[in-house]
C-alpha positions as a printed NumPy array, in Angstrom:
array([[  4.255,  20.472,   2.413],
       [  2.943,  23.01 ,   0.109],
       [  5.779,  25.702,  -1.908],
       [  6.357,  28.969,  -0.674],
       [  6.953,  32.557,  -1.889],
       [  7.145,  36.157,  -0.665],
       [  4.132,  37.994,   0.372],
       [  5.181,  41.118,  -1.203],
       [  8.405,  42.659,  -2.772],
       [ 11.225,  43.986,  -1.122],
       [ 13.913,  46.078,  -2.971],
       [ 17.863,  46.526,  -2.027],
       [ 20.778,  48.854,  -2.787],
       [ 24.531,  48.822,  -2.811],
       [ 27.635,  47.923,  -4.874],
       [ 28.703,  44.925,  -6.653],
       [ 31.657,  43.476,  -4.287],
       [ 33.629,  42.626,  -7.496],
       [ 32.441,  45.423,  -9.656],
       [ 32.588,  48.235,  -7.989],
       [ 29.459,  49.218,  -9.868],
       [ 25.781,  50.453,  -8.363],
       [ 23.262,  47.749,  -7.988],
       [ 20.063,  47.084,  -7.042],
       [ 17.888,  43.751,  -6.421],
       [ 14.053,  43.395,  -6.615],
       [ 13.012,  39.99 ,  -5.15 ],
       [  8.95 ,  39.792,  -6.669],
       [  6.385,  37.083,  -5.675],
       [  6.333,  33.8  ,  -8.11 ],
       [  3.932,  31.34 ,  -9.006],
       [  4.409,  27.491,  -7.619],
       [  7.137,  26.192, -10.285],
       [  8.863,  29.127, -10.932],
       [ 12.095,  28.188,  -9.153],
       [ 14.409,  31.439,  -8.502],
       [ 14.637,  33.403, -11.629],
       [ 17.032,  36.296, -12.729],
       [ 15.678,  38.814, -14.563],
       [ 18.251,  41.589, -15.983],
       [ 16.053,  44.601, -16.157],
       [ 19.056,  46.812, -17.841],
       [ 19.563,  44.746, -20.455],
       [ 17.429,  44.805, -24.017],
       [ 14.783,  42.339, -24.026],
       [ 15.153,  42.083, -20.259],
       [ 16.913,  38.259, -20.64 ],
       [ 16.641,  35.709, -17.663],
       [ 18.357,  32.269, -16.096],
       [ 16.939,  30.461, -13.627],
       [ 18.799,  29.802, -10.888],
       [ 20.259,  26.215, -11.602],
       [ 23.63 ,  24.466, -11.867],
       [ 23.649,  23.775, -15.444],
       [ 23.503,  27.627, -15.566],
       [ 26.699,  27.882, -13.437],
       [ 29.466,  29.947, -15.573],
       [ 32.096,  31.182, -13.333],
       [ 32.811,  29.937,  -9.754],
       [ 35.695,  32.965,  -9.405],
       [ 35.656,  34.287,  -5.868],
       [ 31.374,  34.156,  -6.312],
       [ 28.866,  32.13 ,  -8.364],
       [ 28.04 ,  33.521, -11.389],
       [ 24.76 ,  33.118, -13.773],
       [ 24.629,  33.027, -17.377],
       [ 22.209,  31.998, -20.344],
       [ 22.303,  33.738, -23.771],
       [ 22.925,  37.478, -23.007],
       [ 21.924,  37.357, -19.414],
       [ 24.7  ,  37.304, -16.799],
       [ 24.183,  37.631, -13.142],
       [ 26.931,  37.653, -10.89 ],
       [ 27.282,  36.792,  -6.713],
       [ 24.229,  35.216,  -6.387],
       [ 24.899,  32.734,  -3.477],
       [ 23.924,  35.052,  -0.718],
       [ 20.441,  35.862,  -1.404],
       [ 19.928,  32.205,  -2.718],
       [ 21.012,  30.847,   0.926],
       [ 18.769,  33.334,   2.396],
       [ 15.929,  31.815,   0.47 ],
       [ 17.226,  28.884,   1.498],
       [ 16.835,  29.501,   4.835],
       [ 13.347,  30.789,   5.045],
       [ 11.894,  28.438,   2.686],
       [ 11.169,  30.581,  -0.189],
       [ 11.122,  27.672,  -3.282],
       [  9.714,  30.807,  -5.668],
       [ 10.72 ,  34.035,  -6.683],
       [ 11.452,  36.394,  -9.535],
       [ 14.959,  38.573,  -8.385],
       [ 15.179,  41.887, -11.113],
       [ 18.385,  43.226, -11.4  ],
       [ 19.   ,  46.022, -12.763],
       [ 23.246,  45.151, -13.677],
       [ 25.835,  42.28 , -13.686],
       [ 25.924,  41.404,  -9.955],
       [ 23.647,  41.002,  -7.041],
       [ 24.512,  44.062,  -4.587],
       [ 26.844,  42.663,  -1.577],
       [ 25.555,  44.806,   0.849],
       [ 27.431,  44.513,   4.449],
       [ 29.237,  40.988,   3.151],
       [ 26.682,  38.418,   4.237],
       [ 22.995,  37.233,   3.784],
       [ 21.706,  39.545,   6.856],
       [ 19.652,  42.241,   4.838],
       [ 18.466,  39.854,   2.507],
       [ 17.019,  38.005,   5.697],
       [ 15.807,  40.881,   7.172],
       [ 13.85 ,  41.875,   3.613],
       [ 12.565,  38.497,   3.377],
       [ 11.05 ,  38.412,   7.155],
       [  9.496,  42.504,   6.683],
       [  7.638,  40.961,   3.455],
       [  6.713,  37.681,   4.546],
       [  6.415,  34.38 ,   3.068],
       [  3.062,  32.62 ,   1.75 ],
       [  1.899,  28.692,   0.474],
       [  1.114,  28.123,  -2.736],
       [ -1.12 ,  25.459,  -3.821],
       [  1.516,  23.374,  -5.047],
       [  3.512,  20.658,  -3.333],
       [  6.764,  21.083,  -2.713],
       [  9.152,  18.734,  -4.595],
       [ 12.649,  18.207,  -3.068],
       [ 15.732,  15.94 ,  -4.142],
       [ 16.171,  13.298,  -2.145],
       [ 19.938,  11.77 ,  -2.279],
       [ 19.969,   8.058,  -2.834],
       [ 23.385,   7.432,  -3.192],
       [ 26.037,   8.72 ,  -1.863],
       [ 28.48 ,  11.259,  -4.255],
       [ 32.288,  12.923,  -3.748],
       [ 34.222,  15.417,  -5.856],
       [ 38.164,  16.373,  -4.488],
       [ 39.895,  18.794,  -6.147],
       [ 43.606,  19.905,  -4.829],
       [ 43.228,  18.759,  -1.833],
       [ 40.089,  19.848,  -0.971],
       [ 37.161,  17.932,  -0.644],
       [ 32.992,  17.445,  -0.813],
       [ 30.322,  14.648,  -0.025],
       [ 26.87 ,  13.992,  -0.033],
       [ 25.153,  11.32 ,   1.764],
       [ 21.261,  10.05 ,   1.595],
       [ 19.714,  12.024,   4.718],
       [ 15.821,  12.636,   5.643],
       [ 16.625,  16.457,   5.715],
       [ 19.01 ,  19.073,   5.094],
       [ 22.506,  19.336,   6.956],
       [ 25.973,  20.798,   5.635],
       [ 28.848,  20.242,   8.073],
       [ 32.284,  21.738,   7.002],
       [ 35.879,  22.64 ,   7.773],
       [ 38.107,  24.931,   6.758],
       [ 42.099,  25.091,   7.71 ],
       [ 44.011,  28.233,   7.045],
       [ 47.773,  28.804,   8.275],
       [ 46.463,  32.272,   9.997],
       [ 46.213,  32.787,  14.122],
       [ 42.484,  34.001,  13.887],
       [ 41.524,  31.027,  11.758],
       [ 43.595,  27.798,  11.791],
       [ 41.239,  25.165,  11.612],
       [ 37.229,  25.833,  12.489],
       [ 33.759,  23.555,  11.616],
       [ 30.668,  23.955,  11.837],
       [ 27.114,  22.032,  10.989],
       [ 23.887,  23.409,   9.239],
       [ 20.87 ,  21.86 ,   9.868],
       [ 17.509,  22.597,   8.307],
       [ 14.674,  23.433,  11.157],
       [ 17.271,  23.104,  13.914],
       [ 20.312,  25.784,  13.419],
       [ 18.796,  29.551,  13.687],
       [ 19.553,  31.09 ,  10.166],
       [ 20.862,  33.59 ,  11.765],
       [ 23.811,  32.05 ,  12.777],
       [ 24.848,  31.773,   9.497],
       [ 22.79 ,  34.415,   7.175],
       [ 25.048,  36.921,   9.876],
       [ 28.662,  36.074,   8.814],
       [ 30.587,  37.93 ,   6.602],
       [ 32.951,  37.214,   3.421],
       [ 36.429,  37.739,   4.478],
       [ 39.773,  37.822,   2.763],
       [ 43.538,  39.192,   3.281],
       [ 44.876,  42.12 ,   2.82 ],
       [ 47.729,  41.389,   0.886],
       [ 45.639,  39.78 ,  -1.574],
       [ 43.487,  42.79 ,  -2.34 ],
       [ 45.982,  44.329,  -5.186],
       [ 46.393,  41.267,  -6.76 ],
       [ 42.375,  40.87 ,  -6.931],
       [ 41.61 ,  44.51 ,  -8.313],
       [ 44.483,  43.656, -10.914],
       [ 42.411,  41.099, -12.036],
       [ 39.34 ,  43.279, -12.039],
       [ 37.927,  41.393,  -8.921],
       [ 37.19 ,  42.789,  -5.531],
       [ 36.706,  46.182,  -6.877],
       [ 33.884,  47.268,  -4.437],
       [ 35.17 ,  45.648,  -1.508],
       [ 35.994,  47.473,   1.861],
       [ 36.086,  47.103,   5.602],
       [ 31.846,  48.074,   5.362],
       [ 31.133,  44.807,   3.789],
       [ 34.093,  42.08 ,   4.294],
       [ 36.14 ,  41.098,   6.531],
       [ 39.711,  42.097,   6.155],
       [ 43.212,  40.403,   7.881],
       [ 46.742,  41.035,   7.863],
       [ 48.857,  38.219,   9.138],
       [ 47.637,  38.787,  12.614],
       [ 44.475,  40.662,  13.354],
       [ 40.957,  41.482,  11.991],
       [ 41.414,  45.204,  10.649],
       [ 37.685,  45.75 ,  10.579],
       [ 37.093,  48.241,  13.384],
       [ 34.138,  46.062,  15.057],
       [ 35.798,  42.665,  15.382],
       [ 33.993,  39.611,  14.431],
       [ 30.452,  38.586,  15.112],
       [ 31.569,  34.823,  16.253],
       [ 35.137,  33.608,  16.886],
       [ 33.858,  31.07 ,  13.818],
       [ 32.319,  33.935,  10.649],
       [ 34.75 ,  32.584,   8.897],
       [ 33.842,  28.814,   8.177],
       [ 30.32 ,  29.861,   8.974],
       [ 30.443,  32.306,   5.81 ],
       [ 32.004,  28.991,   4.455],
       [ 28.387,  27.236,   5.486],
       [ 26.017,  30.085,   4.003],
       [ 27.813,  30.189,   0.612],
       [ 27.428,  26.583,  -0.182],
       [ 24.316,  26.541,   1.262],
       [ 23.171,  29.512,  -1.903],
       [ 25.739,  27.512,  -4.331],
       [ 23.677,  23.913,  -3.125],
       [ 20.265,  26.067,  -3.931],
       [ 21.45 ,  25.789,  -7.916],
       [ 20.046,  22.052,  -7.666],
       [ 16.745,  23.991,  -8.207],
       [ 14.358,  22.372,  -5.653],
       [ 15.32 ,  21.223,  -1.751],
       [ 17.778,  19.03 ,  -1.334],
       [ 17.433,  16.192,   1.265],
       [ 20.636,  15.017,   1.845],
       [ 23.54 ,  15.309,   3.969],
       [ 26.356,  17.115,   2.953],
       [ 29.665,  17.47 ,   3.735],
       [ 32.899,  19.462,   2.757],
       [ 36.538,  20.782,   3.608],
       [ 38.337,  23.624,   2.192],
       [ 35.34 ,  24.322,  -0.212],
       [ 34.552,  27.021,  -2.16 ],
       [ 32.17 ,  27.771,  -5.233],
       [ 33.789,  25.713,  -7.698],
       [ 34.058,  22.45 ,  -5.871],
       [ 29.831,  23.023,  -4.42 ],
       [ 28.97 ,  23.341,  -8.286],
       [ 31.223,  19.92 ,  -9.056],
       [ 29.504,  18.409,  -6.629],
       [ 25.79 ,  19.518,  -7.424],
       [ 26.832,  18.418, -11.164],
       [ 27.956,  14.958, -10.418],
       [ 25.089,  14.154,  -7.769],
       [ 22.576,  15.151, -10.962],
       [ 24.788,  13.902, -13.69 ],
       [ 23.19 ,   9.971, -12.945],
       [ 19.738,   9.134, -12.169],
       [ 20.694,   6.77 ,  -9.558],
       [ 21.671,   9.206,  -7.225],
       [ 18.433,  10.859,  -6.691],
       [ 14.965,  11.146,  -7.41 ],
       [ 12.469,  13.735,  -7.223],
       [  9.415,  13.452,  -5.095],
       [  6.74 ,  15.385,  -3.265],
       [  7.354,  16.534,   0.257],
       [  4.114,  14.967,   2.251],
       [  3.117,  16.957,   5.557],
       [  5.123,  15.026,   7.918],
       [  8.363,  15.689,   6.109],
       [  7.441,  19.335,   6.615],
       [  9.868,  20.07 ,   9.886],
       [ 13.218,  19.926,   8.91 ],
       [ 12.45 ,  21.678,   5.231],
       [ 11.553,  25.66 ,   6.567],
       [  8.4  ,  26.949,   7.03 ],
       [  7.589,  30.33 ,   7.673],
       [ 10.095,  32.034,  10.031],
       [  8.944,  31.845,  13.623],
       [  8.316,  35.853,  15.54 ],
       [ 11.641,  34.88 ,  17.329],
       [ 13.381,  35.276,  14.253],
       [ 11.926,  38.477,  13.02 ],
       [ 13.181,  40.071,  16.76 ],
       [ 16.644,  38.986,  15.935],
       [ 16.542,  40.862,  12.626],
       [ 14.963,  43.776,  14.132]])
């Protein structure tokens, strides 16, 4: 199966969800190789990082980029939206420290991507493929990946909170819609939002693009868009965080109580030994399960 990149560029507006700040994101058509690179267009010099784990240098409520004088900041939700659609090459310009956040989840990046369109390149695509299998655990929480012939993430979350308790749900490449995950929305608590801006975090965040709780309801006037946003948000996060291995993974993954911090533990041990993986060239009957253009029916239920 060949690479794939946008047709054309698509630009989008908003805040940074932690600070506060205006910013916009230009996702540009790549050559085959490129990867997803970060280009700060405000900065002197206009610095870069690709969009890998070893690049990884805060996991603090988002995933955050850095290399020399280049920081990027909440990058997981476009990079799961990539994900999704197959896009293995792009150049994103930003023009300040965080990728905008937009309504809370990966819908208006999939909606860009789909108005643009994606294109081969004439380049095959080269994908991970897990050999043996890997787990991190941190405090309780846990994640695992297993040798698979595609992509899958299954997790679980468990919060002490009526709306939540405990919810799973599986990912799987060329079967689940993306839009039943590129749809659901970051959430948090209300009585956690002082604390956060305290610590400079959170500082753009409101009902228009996260969903807020007190100890017993959803305070966002529209409800939810599933019963399950919440550990389906849980799903499209570590699907951007699990796009940091730099190429497709094919492998099977698994995790509980996750969050940014334990996905890039887990993408750093997996590549940490050679025996885990190797790196090979997608042929086209592995093509299915590793997201080729979106289908029409996709574009109608963005439209």
């Amino acid at each position: 199966m060949l690479q794939r990149t946008l047709k054309e560029s698509f630009t989008l507006k908003g805040i940074g969800l932690h600070s506060g700040r205006a910013a916009a994101v230009t996702a540009r058509p790549a050559v085959p190789n490129t990867g997803i690179l970060f280009v700060r267009t405000d900065l002197p010099g206009t610095p870069s990082v690709k969009a890998k784990v070893e690049h990884v240098v805060n996991t603090q409520l988002a995933t955050t980029l850095g290399d020399g004088s280049c920081r990027v900041s909440t990058v997981e939700h476009l990079l799961s939206a990539f994900l999704a659609f197959g896009v293995d090459n792009a150049v994103v310009e930003v023009d300040g420290p965080e990728i905008p956040i937009l309504d809370g989840s990966a819908r208006e990046f999939a909606r860009a991507i789909l108005s643009v369109g994606t294109e081969s390149l004439l380049q095959y695509r080269r994908v991970i493929q897990v050999l043996r299998r890997v787990e991190v655990k941190l405090d309780g929480k846990w994640a695992v990946i297993e040798p698979s012939n595609g992509f899958e993430v299954h997790a679980s979350i468990d919060w002490d909170h009526p709306l939540i308790g405990f919810q799973e749900f599986v990912y799987e490449q060329g079967r689940t819609e993306p839009e039943d995950i590129l749809d659901c929305r970051t959430f948090g608590m209300l009585e956690d939002v002082e604390g956060l801006r305290r610590m400079g975090l959170a500082l753009g965040g409101s009902l228009d693009n996260a969903i807020v709780l007190d100890r017993a309801a959803v305070l966002n006037p529209g409800g939810l868009r599933s019963a399950d946003e919440f550990v389906r948000h849980k799903v499209l996060d570590a699907m951007g965080d699990l796009a940091l291995a730099g190429m497709p993974l094919q492998g099977r993954v698994r995790l509980h109580r996750s969050g940014h911090d334990l996905h890039s533990k887990l993408l750093a041990a997996l590549l940490s030994d050679p025996r885990n993986y190797e790196v090979r060239e997608l042929s086209g009957a592995d093509s299915e399960a590793q997201g080729a253009e979106a289908p029409a029916s996709l574009a109608l239920a963005y439209s």
